[in-house]
C-alpha positions as CSV (number, residue, x, y, z in Angstrom):
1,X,-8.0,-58.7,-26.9
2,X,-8.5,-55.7,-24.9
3,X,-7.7,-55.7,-21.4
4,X,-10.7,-55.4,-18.6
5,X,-10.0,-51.6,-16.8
6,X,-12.1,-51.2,-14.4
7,X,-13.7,-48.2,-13.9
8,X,-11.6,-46.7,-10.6
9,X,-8.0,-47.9,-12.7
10,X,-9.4,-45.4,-15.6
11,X,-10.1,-42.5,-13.6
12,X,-6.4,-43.4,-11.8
13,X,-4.8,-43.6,-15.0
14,X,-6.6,-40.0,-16.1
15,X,-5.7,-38.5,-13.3
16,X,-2.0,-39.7,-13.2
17,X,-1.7,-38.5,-16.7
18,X,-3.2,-35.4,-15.8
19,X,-0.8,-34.8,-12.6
20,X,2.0,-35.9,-15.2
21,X,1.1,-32.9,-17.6
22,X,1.2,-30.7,-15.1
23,X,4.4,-31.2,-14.1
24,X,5.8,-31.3,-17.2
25,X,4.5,-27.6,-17.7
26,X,5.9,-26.6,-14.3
27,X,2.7,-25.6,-13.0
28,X,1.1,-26.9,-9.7
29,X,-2.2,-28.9,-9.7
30,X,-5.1,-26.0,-10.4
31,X,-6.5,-26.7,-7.0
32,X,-3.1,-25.2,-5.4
33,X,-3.2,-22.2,-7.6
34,X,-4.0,-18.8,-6.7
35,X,-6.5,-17.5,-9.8
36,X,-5.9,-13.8,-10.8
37,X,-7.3,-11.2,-12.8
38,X,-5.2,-8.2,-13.6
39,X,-6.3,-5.1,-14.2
40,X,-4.5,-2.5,-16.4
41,X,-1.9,-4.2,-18.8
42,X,0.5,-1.7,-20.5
43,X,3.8,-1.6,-19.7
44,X,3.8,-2.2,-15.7
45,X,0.6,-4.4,-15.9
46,X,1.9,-6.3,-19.1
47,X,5.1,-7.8,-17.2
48,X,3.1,-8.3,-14.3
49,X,0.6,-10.6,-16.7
50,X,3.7,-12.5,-17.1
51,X,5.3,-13.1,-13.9
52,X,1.9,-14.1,-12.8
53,X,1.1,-16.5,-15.6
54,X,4.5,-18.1,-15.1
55,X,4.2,-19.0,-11.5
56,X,3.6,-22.3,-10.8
57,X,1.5,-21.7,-8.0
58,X,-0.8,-18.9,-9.9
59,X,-3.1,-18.2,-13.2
60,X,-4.4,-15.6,-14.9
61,X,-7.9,-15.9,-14.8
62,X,-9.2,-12.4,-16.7
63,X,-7.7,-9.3,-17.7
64,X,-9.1,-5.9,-17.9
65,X,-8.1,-2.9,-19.6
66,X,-10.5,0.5,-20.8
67,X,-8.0,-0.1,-24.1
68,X,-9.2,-3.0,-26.1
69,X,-6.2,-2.7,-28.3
70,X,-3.9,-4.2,-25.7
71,X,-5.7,-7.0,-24.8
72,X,-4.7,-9.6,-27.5
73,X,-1.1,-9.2,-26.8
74,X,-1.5,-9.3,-22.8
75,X,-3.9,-12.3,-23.4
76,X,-1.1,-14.1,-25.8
77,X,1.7,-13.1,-23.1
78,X,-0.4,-14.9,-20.5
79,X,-1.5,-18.0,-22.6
80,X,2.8,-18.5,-23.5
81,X,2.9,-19.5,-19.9
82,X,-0.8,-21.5,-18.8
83,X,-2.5,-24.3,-19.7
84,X,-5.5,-21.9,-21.2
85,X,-5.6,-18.1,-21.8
86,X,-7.9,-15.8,-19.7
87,X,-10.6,-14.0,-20.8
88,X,-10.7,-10.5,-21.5
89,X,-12.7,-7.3,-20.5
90,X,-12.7,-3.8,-20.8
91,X,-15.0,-3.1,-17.3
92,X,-12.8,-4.5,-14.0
93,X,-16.4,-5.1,-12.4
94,X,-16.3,-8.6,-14.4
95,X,-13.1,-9.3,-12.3
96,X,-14.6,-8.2,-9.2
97,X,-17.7,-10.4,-9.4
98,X,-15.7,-13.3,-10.5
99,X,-16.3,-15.6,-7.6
100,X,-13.2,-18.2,-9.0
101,X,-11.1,-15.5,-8.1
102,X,-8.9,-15.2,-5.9
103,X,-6.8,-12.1,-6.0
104,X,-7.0,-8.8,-8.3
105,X,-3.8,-7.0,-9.0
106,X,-4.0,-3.2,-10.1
107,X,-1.4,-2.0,-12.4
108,X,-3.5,1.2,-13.9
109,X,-2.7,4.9,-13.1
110,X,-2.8,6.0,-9.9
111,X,-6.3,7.2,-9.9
112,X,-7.4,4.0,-10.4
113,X,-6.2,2.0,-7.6
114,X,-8.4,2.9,-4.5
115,X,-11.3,1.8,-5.5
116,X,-10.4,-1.5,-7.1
117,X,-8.7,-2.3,-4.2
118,X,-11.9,-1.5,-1.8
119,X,-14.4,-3.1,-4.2
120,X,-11.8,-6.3,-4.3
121,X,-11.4,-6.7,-0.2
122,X,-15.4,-6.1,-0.1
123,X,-15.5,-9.3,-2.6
124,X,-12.9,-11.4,-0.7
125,X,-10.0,-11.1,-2.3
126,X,-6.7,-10.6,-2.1
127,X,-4.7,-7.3,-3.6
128,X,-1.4,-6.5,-5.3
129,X,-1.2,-2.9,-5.8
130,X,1.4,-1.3,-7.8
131,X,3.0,1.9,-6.3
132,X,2.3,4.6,-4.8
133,X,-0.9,2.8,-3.1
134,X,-3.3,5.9,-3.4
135,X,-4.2,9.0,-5.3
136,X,-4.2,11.0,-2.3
137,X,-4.5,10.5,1.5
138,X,-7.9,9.6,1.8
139,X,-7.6,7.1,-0.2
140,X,-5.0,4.7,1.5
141,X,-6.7,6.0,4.9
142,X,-9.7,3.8,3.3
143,X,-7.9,1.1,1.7
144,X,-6.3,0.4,5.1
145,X,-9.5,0.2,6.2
146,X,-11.4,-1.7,4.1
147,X,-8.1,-4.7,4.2
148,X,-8.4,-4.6,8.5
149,X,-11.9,-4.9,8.0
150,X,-11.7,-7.7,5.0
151,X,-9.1,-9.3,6.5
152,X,-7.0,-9.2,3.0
153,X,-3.7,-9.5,2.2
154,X,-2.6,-6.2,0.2
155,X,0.5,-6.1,-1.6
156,X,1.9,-3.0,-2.7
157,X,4.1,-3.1,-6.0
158,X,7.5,-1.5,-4.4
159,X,9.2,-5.1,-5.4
160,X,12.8,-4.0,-4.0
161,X,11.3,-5.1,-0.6
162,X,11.4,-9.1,-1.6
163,X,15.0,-8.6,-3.8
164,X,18.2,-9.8,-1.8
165,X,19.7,-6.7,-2.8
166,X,17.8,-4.7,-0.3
167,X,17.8,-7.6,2.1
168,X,21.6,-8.1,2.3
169,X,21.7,-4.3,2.5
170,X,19.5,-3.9,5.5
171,X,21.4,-6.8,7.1
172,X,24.5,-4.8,6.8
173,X,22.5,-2.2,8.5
174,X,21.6,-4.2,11.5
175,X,24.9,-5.1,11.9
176,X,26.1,-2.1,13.5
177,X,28.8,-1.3,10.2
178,X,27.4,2.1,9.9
179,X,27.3,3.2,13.4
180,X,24.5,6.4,14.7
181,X,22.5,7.0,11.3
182,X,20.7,10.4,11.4
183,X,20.4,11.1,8.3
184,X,18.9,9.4,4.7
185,X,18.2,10.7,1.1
186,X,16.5,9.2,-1.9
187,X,17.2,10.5,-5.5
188,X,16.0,10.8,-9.0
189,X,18.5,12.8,-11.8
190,X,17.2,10.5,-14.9
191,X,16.3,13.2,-17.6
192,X,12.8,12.7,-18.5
193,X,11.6,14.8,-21.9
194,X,9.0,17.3,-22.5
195,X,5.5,17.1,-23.0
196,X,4.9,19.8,-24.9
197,X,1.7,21.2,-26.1
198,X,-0.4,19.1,-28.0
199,X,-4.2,19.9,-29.0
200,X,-6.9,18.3,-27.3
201,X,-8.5,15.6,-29.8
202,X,-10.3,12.2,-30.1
203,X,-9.4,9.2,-27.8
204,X,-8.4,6.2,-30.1
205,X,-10.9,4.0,-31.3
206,X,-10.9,1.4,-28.9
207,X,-10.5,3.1,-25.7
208,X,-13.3,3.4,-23.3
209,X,-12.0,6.8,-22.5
210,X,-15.4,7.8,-19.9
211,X,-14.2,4.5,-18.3
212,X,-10.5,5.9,-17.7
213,X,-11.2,9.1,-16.7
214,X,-13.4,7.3,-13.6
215,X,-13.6,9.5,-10.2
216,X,-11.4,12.1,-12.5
217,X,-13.3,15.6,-13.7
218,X,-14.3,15.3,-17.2
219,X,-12.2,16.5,-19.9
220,X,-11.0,17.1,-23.6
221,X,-8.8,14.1,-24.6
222,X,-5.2,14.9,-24.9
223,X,-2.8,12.3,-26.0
224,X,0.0,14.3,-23.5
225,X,-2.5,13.1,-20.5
226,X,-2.9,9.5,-21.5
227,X,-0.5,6.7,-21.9
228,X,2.3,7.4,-20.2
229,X,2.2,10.8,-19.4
230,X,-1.3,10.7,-17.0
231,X,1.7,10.8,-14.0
232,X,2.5,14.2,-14.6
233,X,-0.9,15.4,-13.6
234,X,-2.9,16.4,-10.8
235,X,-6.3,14.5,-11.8
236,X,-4.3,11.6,-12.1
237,X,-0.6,10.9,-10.8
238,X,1.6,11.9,-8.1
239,X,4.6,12.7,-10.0
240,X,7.8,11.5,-10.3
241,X,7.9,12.1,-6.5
242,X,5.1,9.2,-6.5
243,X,6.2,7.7,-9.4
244,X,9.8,6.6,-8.8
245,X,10.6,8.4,-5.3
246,X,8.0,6.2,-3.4
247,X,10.9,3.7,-4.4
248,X,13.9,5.7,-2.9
249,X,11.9,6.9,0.1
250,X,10.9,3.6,0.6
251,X,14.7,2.2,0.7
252,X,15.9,4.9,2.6
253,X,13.6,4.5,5.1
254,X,13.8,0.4,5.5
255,X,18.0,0.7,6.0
256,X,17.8,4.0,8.1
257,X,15.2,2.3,10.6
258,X,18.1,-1.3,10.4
259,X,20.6,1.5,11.4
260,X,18.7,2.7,14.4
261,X,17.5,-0.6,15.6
262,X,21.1,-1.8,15.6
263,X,21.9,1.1,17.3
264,X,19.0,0.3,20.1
265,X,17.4,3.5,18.7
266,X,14.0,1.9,18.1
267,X,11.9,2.1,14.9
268,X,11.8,5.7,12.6
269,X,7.7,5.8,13.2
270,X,6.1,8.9,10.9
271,X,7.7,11.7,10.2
272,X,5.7,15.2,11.3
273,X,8.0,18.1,9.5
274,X,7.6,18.4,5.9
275,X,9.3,21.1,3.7
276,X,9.1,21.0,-0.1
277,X,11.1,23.2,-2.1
278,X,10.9,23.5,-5.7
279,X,9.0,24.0,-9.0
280,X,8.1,23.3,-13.0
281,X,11.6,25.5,-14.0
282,X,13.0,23.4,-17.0
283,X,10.2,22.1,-19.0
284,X,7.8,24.5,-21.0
285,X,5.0,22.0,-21.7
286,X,2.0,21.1,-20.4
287,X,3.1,18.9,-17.5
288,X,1.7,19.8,-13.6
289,X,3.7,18.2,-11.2
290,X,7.5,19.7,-10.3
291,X,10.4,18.8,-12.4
292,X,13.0,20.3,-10.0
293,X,12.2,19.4,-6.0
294,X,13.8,18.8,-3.1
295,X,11.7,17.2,-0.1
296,X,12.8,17.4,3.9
297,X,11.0,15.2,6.3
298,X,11.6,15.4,9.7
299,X,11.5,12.2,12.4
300,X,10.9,13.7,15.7
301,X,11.2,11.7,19.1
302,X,14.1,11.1,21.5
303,X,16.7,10.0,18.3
304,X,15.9,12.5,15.7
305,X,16.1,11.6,11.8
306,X,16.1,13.5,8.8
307,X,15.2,12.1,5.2
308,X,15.3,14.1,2.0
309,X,14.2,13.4,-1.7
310,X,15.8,14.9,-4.4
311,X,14.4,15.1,-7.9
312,X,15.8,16.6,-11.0
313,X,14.3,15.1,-13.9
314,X,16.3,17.2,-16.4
315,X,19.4,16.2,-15.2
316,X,21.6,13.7,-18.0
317,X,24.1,12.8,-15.0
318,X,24.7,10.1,-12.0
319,X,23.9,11.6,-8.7
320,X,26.0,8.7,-6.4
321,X,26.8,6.6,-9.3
322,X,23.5,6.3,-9.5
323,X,20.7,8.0,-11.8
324,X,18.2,7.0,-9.1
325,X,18.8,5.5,-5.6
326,X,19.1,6.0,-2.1
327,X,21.8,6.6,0.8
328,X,22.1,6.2,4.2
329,X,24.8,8.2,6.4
330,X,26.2,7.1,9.8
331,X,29.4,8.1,11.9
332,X,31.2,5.1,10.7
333,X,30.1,4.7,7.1
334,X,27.6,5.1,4.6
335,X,25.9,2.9,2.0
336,X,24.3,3.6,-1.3
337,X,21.6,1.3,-3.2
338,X,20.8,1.4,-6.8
339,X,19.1,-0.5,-8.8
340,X,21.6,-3.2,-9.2
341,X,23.5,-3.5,-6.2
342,X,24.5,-1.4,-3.7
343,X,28.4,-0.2,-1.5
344,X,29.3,0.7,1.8
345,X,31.9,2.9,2.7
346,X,33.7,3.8,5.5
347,X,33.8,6.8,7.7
348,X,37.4,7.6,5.6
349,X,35.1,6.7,2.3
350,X,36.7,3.7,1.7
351,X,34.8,0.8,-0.3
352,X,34.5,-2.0,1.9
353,X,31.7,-4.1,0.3
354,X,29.8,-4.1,-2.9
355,X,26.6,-6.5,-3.6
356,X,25.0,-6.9,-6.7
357,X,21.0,-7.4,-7.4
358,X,18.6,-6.8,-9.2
359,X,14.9,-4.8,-9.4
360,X,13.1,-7.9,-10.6
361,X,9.3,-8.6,-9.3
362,X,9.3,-12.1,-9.6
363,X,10.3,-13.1,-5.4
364,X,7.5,-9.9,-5.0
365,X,5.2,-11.9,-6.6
366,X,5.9,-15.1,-4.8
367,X,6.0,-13.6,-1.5
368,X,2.0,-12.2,-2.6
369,X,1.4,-15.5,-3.2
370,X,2.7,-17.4,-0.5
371,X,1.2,-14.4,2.1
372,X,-2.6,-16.0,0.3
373,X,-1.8,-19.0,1.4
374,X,-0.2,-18.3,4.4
375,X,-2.3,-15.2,5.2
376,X,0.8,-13.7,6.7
377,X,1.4,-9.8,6.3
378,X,3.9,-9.6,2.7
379,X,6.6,-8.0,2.6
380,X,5.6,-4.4,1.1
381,X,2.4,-4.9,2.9
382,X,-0.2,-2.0,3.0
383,X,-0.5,-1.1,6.5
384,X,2.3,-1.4,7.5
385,X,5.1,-0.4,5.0
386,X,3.1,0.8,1.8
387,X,1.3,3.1,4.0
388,X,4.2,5.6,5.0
389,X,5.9,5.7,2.1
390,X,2.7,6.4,0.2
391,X,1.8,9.7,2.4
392,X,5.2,10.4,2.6
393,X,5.0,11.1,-1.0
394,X,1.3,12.6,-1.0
395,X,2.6,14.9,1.8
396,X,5.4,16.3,-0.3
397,X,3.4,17.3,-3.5
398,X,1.2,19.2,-1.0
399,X,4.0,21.1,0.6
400,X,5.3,21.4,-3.0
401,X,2.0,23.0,-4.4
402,X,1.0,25.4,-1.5
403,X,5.1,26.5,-1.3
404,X,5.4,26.0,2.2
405,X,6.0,23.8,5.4
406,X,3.3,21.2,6.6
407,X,3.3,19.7,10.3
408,X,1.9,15.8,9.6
409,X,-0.2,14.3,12.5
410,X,1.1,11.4,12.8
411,X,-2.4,9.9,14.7
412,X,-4.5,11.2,12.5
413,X,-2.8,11.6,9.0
414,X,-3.8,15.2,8.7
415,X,-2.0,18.7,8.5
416,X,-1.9,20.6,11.8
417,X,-3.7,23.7,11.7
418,X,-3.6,24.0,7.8
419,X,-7.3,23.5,6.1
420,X,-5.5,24.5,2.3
421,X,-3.8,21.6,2.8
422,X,-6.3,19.0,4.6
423,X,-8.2,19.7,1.6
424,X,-5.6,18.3,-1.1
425,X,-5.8,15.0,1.1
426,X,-8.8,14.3,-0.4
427,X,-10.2,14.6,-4.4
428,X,-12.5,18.3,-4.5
429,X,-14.9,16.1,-6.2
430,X,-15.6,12.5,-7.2
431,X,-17.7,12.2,-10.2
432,X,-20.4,10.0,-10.2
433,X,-20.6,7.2,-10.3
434,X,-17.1,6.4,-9.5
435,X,-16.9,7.8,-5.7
436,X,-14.9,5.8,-3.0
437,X,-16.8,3.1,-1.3
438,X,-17.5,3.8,1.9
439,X,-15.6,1.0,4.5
């Protein structure tokens, strides 16, 4: 005989079960989960797919990509870790009028991350943006802007900010070990390889290549300025000085400011010299940017700082020990951070601690996450952190181009007295329809 069950003890039992399944999976009831859609999912945006999908307290909602071929396997990556798979798009409006979501995060080149991010804040959502923020100046002026005026959380993707590696290092920082800091440097010597000089062709079948060229002028498709390689042009990247040195300024900067403050020297602020020195001298391809560079940014104020960048992307040795990093000097010691760890020496160059870490996103993702909920500022947030780092590189590729110094206003983000160079803050023209939302 079956048993009586009432109505209220079914929808109990369903419910328990339910709960039960869930945390079986390791995922948090779908009311406590932040829903995302992700927008360009090659190599960056792929791995972001999946530390999104695996967090407990997250789901990928939707993907986008102009390149329908990757969607399956972003789409699978995702499902591995969900109770359902997202859906899939090649057109990131779907994601932006997608009222169930709750946050967009923008792994495409850089010429596509201003205006998602606008369009996303104007929706009501949240933003994880990988780095560097912007194109160009203008455009993190205006995503600034439209998150004060939103009242978003923005994210930016420079993930050593949430790793104990950096934290531990700028706690050693703060504790005085490294005495009056004046001086930082960030470096890349990882040998990169030529473009060369392919013909112009076809885009692949598959690709809504009108879609990725966006705000960018119109041209030819050319496998070197696709995939991979967009960074390495003007329409499109910032270099490897936006590409990787956003990272090593950005490190620099947080452990020289723990330096000063320990040393009652307040915080760095902007800095208002910049001289770039450098050129395209190894590579004979088709490439835009520098391959050889060194940047000098001044700190003025009462405690004076100096912070350079270094890039020599044809380079096949350690610079530091490290192929890519950052170091800051003091009158008692120094200390170097890599990629996995970082040492501090003393004034006699001594090794007197080593930590090791890691690069990985995952605690960058949580902190995003727990900001949503929390609606706290994250740790590489926008305004405040993102922001500096992002024009410090912008600021560098325009001293780089015009060959000469720039004086940065620090109120106003523009270059004193120079109207060659206020007009590289900006794209010369945004074509249509794509153009930056006004705020």
């Amino acid at each position: 005989m079956r048993p009586n069950v009432t109505r209220r003890q079914f929808v109990s039992g369903c419910v328990a079960a339910t709960a039960a399944a869930w945390a079986a999976s390791g995922k948090a009831a779908p009311s406590e989960r932040v829903r995302v859609g992700v927008m360009g999912i090659r190599a960056r945006g792929l791995r972001l797919v999946e530390l999104f999908a695996r967090n407990p307290y997250a789901e990928v909602v939707g993907i986008a990509d102009v390149d329908r071929r990757l969607l399956p396997r972003a789409q699978a990556k995702a499902a591995a870790y969900q109770d359902r798979p997202p859906y899939t798009t090649q057109d990131f409006r779907r994601l932006i009028d997608d009222r169930s979501i709750d946050a967009l995060v923008i792994a495409t080149p850089d010429h596509w991350h201003a205006i998602p991010t606008i369009l996303a804040c104007m929706a009501g959502k949240d933003v994880y943006v990988e780095k560097p923020a912007s194109h160009n100046i203008v455009e993190a002026e205006r995503m600034v802007q439209a998150m004060r005026k939103y009242g978003r959380v923005v994210q930016m993707g420079s993930q050593h900010r949430s790793t104990e590696r950096l934290k531990s290092a700028l706690a050693y920082a703060r504790s005085g070990a490294l005495g009056r800091c004046l001086f930082a440097k960030g470096w890349e010597s990882a040998r990169q390889r030529s473009l060369g000089h392919p013909p112009d062709g076809e885009p692949p079948a598959g690709v809504d290549y009108d879609m990725w060229l966006g705000p960018a002028p119109l041209r030819p498709f050319n496998p070197a300025r696709f995939h991979g390689n967009w960074r390495w042009f003007y329409d499109y990247g910032t270099g490897d000085l936006g590409n990787d040195g956003v990272h090593r300024i950005d490190m620099a900067l947080a452990v020289l400011e723990a330096a000063s403050e320990a040393s009652g020297e307040g915080p760095l602020g902007w800095p208002t010299g910049i001289h770039a020195a450098g050129g395209k001298w190894y590579f004979d391809d088709i490439q835009e940017f520098p391959d050889t560079l060194q940047v000098t940014y001044t700190f003025p104020g009462p405690h004076p700082k100096v912070v350079t960048y270094e890039m020599r992307i044809w380079a096949p040795y350690r610079m530091e020990q490290e192929h890519e990093g950052a170091a800051v000097y003091g009158d008692q010691g120094y200390i170097v951070i890599g990629n996995n760890g970082w040492r501090a020496y003393t004034r006699d160059n001594k090794l007197v601690r080593e930590v090791k870490g890691d690069s990985d996103a995952t605690p960058h993702v949580q902190d995003f996450i727990d900001c949503i909920k929390t609606r706290k500022r994250p740790a590489c947030d926008l305004e405040t952190i993102g922001l500096r780092a992002t024009v410090m590189c912008h600021a560098g590729n325009i001293s780089a181009r015009l060959g000469r110094s720039l004086r940065l206003d620090p109120h106003t983000l523009t270059f004193v007295g120079d109207a060659e160079a206020n007009r590289l803050r900006d794209r010369p023209e945004w074509r249509k329809p794509w153009v930056l939302p006004e705020v």
